[in-house]
C-alpha positions as CSV (number, residue, x, y, z in Angstrom):
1,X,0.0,0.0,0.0
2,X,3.0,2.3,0.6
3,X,4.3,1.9,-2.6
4,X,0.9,3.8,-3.8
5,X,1.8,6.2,-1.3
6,X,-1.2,5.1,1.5
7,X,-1.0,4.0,4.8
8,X,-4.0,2.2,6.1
9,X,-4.1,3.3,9.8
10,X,-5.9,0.5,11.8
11,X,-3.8,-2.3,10.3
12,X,-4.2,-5.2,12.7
13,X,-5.1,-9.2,12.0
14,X,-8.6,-8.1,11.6
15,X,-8.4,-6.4,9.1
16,X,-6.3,-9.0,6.2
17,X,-8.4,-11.4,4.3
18,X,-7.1,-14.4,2.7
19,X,-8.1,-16.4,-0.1
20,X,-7.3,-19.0,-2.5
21,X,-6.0,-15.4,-4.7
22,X,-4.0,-14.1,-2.0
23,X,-4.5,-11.2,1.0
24,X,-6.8,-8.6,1.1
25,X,-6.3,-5.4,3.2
26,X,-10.2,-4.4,4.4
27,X,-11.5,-1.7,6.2
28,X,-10.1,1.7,4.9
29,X,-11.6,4.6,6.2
30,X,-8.9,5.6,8.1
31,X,-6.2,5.5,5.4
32,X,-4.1,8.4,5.2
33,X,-1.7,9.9,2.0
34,X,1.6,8.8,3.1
35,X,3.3,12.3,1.3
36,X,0.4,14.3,3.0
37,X,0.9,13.4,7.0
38,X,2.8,14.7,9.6
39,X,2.1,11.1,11.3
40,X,2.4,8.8,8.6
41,X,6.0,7.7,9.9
42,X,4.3,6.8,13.4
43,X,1.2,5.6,11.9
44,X,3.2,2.8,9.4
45,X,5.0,1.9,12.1
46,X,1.5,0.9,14.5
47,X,0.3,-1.2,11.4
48,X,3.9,-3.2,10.9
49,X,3.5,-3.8,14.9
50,X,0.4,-4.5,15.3
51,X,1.1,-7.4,12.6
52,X,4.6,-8.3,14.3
53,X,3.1,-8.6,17.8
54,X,0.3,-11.2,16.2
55,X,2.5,-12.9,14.4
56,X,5.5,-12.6,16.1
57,X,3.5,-15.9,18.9
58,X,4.4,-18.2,15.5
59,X,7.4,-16.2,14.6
60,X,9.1,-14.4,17.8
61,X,11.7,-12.9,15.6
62,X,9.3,-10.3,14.2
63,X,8.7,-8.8,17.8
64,X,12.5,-7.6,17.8
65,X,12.2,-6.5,14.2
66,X,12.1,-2.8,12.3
67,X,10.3,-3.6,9.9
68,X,8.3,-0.2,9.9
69,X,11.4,2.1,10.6
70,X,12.9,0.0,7.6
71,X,10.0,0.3,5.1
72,X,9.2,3.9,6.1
73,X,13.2,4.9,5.1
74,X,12.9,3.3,2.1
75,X,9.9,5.0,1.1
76,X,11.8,8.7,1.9
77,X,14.6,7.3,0.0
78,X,12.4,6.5,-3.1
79,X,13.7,2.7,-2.7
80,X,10.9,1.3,-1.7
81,X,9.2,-1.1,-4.9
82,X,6.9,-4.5,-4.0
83,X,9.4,-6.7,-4.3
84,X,12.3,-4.5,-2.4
85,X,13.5,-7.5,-0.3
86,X,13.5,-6.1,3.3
87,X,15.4,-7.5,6.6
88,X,14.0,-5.9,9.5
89,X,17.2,-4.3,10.5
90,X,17.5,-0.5,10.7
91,X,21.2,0.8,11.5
92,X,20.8,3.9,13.9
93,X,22.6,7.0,12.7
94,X,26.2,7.9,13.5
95,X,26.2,11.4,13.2
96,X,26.0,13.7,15.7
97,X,23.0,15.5,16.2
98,X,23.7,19.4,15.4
99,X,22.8,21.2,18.9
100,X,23.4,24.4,18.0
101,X,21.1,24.4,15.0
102,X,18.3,23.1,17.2
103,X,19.5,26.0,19.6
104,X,19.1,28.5,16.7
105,X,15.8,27.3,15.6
106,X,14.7,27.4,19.0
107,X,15.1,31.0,19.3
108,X,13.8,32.1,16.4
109,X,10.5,30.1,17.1
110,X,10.4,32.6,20.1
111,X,11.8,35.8,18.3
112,X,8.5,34.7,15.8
113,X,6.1,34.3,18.5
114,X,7.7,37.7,20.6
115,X,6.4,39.5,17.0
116,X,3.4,38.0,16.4
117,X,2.2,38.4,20.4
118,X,3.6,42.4,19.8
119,X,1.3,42.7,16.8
120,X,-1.7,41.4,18.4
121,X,-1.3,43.5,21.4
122,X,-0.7,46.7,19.3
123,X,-3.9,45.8,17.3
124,X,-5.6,45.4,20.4
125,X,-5.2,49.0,21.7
C-alpha cells in the first residue's frame, strides 16, 4: 500500500483477508496519504507492529524487528518497490545531532512568537 503512497491506519489481523488469490487489506476509512501526513512515519509503524506482535506468537523474531522504521526509510529514500527484499534491521545514525542548530531554531521560534504576540497586542489597543 505504501508503494501507492497510503497508509492504512488500523492495520491489525482483523483487518487481512485471505483467499485461494491471496491477501486482502479491508476496512479503509482511516487511510491516510503517506506524502500528505505529519504522522504517517508513526502511523506505518503501528500497522507493521500491530502485525509483528500477532505474528511474532508463531514467529518471535518479528517482535525484535524494524520492519516499519525500515519500510518507512525506504519510502523517503524513493527505494521502496513491491518486491524490495526487506530485513527488518534498521542501523541507527552515527552522526551527531547538530545542537546548536536546534538552539538556533529554537530562538527564532520565540523571536516569531515575541512578534506576532507584539502585533496582536498593538492591534488590540
Amino acid at each position: 500500500m505504501l508503494c501507492a503512497g497510503v497508509i492504512h491506519g488500523d492495520l491489525s489481523e482483523y483487518n487481512i483477508l485471505v483467499d485461494a488469490q491471496g491477501p486482502v487489506i479491508i476496512d479503509l476509512p482511516q487511510a491516510i496519504d503517506a506524502a500528505g501526513s505529519s504522522v504517517a512515519a508513526d502511523m506505518l509503524d503501528r500497522d507493521v507492529s500491530n502485525l509483528a506482535n500477532f505474528f511474532g506468537v508463531i514467529v518471535p523474531e518479528l517482535l525484535t524487528s524494524q520492519y516499519g522504521k525500515e519500510i518507512w526509510n525506504l519510502y523517503k529514500a524513493g527505494l521502496l518497490t513491491p518486491d524490495t527484499p526487506l530485513t527488518g534491521v534498521v542501523v541507527a545514525p552515527v552522526q551527531e545531532a547538530d545542537v546548536g542548530a536546534v538552539i538556533r531554531e529554537i530562538a527564532l521560534a520565540r523571536e516569531e512568537e515575541e512578534e506576532r504576540q507584539r502585533r496582536l497586542a498593538e492591534a488590540q489597543s
